[in-house]
C-alpha positions as CSV (number, residue, x, y, z in Angstrom):
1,X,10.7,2.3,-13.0
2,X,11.7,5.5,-11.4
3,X,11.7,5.4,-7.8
4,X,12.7,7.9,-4.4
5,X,14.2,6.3,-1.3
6,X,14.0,7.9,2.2
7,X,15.4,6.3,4.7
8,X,17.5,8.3,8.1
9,X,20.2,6.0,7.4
10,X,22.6,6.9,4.2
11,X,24.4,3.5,4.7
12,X,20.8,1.8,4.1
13,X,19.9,4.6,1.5
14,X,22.9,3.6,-0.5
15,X,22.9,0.0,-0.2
16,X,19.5,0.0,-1.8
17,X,20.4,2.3,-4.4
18,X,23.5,-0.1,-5.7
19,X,21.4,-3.1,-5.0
20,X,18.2,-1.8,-7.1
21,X,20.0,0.3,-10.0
22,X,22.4,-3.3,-10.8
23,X,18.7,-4.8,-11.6
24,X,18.5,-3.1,-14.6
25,X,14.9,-2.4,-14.3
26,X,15.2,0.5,-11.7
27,X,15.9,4.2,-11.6
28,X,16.9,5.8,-8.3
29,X,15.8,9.3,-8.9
30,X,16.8,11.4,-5.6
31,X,17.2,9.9,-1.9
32,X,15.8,11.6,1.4
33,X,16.9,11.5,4.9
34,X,13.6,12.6,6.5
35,X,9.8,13.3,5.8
36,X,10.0,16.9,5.1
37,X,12.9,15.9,2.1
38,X,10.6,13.1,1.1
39,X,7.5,15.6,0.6
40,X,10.0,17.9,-1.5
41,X,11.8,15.3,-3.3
42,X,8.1,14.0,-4.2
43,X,7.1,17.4,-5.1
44,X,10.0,17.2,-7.5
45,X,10.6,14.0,-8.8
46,X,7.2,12.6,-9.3
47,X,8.6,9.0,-9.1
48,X,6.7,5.9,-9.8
49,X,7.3,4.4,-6.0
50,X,8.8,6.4,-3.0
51,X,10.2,3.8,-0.6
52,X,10.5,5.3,2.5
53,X,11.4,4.2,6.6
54,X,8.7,4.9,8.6
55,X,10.8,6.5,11.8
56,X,13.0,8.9,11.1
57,X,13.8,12.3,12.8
58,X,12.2,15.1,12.5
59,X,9.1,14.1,10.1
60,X,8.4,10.6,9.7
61,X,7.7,8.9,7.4
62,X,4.2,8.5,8.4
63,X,3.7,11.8,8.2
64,X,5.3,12.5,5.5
65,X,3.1,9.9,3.2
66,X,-0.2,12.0,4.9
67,X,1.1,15.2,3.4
68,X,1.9,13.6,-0.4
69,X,-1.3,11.5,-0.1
70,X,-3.3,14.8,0.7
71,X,-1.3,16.3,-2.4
72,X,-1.7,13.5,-4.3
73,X,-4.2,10.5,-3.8
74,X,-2.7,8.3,-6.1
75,X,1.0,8.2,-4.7
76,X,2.8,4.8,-4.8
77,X,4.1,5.1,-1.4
78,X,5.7,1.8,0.0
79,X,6.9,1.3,3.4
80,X,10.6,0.0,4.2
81,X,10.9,-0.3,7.9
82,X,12.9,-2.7,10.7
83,X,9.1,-2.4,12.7
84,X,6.5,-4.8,12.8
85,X,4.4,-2.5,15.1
86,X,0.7,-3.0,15.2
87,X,0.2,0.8,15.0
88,X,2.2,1.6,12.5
89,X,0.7,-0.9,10.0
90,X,-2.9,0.5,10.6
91,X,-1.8,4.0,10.7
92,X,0.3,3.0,6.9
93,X,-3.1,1.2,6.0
94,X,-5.6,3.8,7.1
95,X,-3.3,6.9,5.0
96,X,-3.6,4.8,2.0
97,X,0.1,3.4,1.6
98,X,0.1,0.9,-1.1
99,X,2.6,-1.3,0.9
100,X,4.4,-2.3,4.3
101,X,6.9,-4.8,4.0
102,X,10.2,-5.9,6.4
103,X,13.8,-4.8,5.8
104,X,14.2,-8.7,6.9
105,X,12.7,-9.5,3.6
106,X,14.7,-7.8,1.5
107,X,14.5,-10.7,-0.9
108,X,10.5,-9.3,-1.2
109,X,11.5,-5.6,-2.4
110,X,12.0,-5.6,-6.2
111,X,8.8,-7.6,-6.9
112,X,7.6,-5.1,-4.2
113,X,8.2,-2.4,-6.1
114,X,7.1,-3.9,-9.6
115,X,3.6,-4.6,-7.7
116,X,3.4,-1.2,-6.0
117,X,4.4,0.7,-9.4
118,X,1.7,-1.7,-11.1
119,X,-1.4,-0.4,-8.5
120,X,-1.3,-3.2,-6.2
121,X,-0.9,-3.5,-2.4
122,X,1.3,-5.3,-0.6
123,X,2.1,-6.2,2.7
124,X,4.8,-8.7,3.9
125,X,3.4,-12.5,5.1
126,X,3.6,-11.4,8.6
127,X,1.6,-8.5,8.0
128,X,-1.5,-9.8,6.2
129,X,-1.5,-13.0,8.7
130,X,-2.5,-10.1,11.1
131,X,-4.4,-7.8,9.6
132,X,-7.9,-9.5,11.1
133,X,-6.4,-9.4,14.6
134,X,-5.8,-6.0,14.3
135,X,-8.4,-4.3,12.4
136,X,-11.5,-6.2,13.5
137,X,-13.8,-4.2,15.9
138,X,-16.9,-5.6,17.5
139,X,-19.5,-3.5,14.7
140,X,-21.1,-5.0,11.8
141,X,-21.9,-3.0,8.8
142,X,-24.9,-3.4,7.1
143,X,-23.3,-3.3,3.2
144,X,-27.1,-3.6,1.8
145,X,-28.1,0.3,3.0
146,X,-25.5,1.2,0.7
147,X,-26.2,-0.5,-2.1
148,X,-23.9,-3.6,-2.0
149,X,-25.2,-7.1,-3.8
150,X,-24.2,-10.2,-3.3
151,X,-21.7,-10.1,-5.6
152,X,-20.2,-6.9,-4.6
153,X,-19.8,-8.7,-1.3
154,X,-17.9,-11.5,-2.2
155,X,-15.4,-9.9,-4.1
156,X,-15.4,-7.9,-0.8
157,X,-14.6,-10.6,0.8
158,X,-11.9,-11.9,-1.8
159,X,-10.2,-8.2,-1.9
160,X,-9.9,-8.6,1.9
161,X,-8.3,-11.8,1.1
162,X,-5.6,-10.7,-1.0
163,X,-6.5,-12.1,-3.7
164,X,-5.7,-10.1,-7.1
165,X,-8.4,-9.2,-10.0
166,X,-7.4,-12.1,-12.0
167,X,-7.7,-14.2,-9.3
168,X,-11.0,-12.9,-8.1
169,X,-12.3,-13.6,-12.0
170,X,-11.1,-17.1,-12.3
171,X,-12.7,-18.3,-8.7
172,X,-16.1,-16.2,-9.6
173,X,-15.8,-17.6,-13.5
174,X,-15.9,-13.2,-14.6
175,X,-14.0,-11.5,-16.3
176,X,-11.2,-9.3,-15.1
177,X,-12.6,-6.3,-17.0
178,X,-16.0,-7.2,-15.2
179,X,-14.2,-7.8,-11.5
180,X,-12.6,-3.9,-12.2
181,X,-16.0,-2.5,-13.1
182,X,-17.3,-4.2,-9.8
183,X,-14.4,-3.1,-7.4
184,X,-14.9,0.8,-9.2
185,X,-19.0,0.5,-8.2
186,X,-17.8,-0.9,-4.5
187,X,-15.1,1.9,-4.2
188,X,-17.9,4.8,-5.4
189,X,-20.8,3.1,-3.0
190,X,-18.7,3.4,0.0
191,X,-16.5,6.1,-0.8
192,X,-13.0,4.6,-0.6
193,X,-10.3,5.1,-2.3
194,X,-8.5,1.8,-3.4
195,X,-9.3,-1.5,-2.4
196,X,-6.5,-1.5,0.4
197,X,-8.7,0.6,1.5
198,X,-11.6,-1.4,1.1
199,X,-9.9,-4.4,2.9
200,X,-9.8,-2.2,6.0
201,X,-13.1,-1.5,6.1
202,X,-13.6,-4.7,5.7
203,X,-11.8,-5.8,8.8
204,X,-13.4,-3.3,10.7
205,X,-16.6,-3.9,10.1
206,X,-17.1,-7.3,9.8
């Protein structure tokens, strides 16, 4: 797995170099000391992940993963920060970010990464406790103008719940090919991108 770190700290930069690279399993390509180095080392890397800090000087790291994301809408871009800040997480979430997780759980990172690289989302245990407190708002959608069964609505429901394809299939007795063909209709009826995505509009208009 190749990845890019950007963090405004070299001490933190380099400790997760050393610490990732002795896995074995992970490539550090380039590392970046603010957004605007991020965007170019992104531009010029094309890794698998960029792990990046979220406030650093100049460009953050926020706005650094809007410009990639406009450049590219299927960048792996995982957040690495010290801040559990309410808007942070929806402003990570909203952009598309495929992950938010605590430099407190550094344990977390590696499979992190793997999960990230793989197409999933992730968000550390303190995030996704959350994500209902802050993403609800008092309107309802009505799923059924645009098209959405049933069943499209439950695996809603079980995408907002964290819960992975395979997952999904074995608690609605499916298929995994048949839970991706579902999720691919959902994503094209409501015009979202991915299904972190999809689990904030979920939240929001529940």
């Amino acid at each position: 797995m190749k990845i890019l770190i950007a963090d405004d700290d070299k001490l933190v930069c380099l400790s997760l170099k050393t610490i990732l690279e002795a896995t074995g399993e992970i490539e550090v390509l380039a590392m970046g000391e603010n957004g605007q180095e991020a965007v170019a080392l992104y531009e010029k890397c094309k890794p698998n992940v960029l792990l990046m800090d979220i406030r650093m000087d100049g460009m953050t790291g926020l706005q650094a993963a809007e410009q990639i994301l406009k450049q590219d809408p299927d960048a792996n871009i995982l957040f690495l920060t010290t801040f559990l800040d309410d808007e942070y997480i929806v402003q990570a979430l909203h952009l598309g970010a495929k992950g938010y997780i605590l430099k407190q759980n550094f344990e977390c990172l590696v499979p992190a990464l793997k999960a990230v690289a793989g197409g999933q989302s992730v968000f550390g245990n303190e995030i996704v406790t959350r994500l209902p407190e802050f993403l609800a708002s008092p309107g309802h959608f009505d799923y059924s103008s645009q098209g959405i069964t049933d069943k499209e609505l439950e695996i809603i429901e079980l995408v907002a719940d964290g819960l992975s394809n395979r997952e999904i299939a074995n608690k609605l007795y499916l298929s995994e090919g048949t839970v991706r063909n579902y999720l691919s209709s959902i994503l094209e009826k409501l015009e979202l991108r991915d299904r972190t995505q999809l689990a904030v509009f979920y939240y929001q208009n529940r």
